[in-house]
C-alpha positions in Angstrom: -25.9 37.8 -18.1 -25.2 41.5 -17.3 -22.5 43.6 -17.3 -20.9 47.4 -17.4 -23.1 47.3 -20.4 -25.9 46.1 -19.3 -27.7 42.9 -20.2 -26.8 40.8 -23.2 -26.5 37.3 -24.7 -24.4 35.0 -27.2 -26.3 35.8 -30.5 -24.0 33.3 -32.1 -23.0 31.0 -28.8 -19.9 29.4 -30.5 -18.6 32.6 -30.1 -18.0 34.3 -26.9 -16.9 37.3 -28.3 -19.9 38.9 -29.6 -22.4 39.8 -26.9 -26.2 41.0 -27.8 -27.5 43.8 -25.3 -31.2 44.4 -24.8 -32.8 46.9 -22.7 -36.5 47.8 -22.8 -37.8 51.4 -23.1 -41.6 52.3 -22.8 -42.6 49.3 -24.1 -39.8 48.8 -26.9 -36.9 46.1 -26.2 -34.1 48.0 -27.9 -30.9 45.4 -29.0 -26.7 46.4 -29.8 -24.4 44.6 -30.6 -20.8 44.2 -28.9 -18.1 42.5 -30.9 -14.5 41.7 -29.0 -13.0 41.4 -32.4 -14.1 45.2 -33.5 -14.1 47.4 -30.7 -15.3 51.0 -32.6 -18.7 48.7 -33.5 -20.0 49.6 -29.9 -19.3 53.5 -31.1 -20.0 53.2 -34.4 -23.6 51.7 -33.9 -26.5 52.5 -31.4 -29.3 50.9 -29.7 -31.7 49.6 -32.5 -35.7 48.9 -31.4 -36.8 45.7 -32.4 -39.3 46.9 -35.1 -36.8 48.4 -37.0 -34.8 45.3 -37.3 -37.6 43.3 -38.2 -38.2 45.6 -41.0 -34.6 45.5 -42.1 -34.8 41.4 -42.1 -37.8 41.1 -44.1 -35.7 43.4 -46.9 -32.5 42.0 -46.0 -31.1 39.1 -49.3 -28.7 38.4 -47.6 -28.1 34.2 -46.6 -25.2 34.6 -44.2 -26.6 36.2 -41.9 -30.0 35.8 -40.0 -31.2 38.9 -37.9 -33.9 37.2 -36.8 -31.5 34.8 -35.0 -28.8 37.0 -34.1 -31.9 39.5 -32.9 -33.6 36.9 -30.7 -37.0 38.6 -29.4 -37.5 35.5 -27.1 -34.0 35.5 -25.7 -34.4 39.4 -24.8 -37.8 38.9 -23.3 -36.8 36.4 -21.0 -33.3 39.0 -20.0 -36.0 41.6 -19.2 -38.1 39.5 -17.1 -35.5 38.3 -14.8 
């Protein structure tokens, strides 16, 4: 999907209010996140590349939360291509 933003998807498709925005740049696919419920996220946070969050998930303890889900490589590739 693709808006003023750019193009994104649900990372958690129960709910419509958080959208995931990828965009590639020289060869990097670059991911923010959008939240309905907290607008100053969008200001507050940047564009993250991919290997950053990957490093960040293989230090991350945490159980509630799954970057590698939320961060879905696949999902962005297949944006990009279309």
């Amino acid at each position: 999907m693709k808006d003023e933003n750019g193009l994104y998807y649900y990372p958690f498709p129960q709910n419509k209010r958080a959208r995931m925005y990828v965009r590639q740049d020289q060869g990097t696919i670059w991911f923010r996140l959008w939240n309905a419920d907290d607008p100053q996220m969008w200001a507050e946070h940047d564009w993250v590349p991919y290997g950053a969050i990957k490093q960040a998930a293989t230090m991350s303890t945490s159980k509630s939360f799954d970057a590698n889900r939320a961060y879905d490589i696949e999902a962005a590739k297949a944006l990009l291509r279309e």
